[in-house]
N, C-alpha and C positions, 0 to 999 in steps of 0.2 A: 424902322427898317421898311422899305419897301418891296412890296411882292408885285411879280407878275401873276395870274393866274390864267390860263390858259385853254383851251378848250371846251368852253360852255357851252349850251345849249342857248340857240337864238334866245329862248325865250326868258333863258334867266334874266332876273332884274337886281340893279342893282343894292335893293334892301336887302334881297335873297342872299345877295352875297357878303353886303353888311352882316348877318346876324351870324353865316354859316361862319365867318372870322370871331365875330365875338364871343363867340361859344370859347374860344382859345386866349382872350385878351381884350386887351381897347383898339380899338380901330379909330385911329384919326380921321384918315379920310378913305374913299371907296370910292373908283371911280369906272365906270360902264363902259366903254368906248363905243362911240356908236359911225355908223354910217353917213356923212351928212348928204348923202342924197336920201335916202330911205328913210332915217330916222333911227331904223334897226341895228340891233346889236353886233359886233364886229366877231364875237366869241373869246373878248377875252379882257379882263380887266388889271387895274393897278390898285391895291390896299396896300395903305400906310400903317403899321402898326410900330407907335414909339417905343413899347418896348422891346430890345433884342430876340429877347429868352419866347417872349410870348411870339413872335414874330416865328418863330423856329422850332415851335411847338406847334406854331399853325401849320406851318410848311411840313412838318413830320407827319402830322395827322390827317390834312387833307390831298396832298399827292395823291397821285391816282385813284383817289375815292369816284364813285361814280354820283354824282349831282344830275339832275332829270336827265337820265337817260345816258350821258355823257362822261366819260374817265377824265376828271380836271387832272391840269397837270399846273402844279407851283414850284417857283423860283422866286431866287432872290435878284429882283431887277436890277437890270444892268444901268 
């Protein structure tokens, strides 16, 4: 299942947000979306986590938690 996550802090990275999923499942992939002018973080990423359950277990837990500074917000990408 695929997640959007939304509203990061510039400066999270994307292992930050590897582990913050793993803690809840496997994470296939993790992906940062950045700027290609800057380089810099766009605020908000895509994790793929193959299993359902654990995937919406992520999504239950981390919604509106606050991550540096910032209230993430998760969904199920469209």
């Amino acid at each position: 299942m695929k997640l959007l996550v939304r509203n990061l802090s510039r400066s999270t990275t994307e292992q930050e947000i590897r582990i913050l999923f793993s803690a809840h499942g496997s994470v296939s992939e993790c992906t940062l979306v950045l700027d290609q002018a800057t380089g810099l973080s766009k605020g908000f990423a895509f994790v793929e986590m193959p299993k359902e359950i654990e995937a919406k277990k992520a999504l239950a837990a981390l919604h509106e938690q606050r991550i540096a500074k910032n209230r993430i917000r998760v969904k199920i990408a469209q």
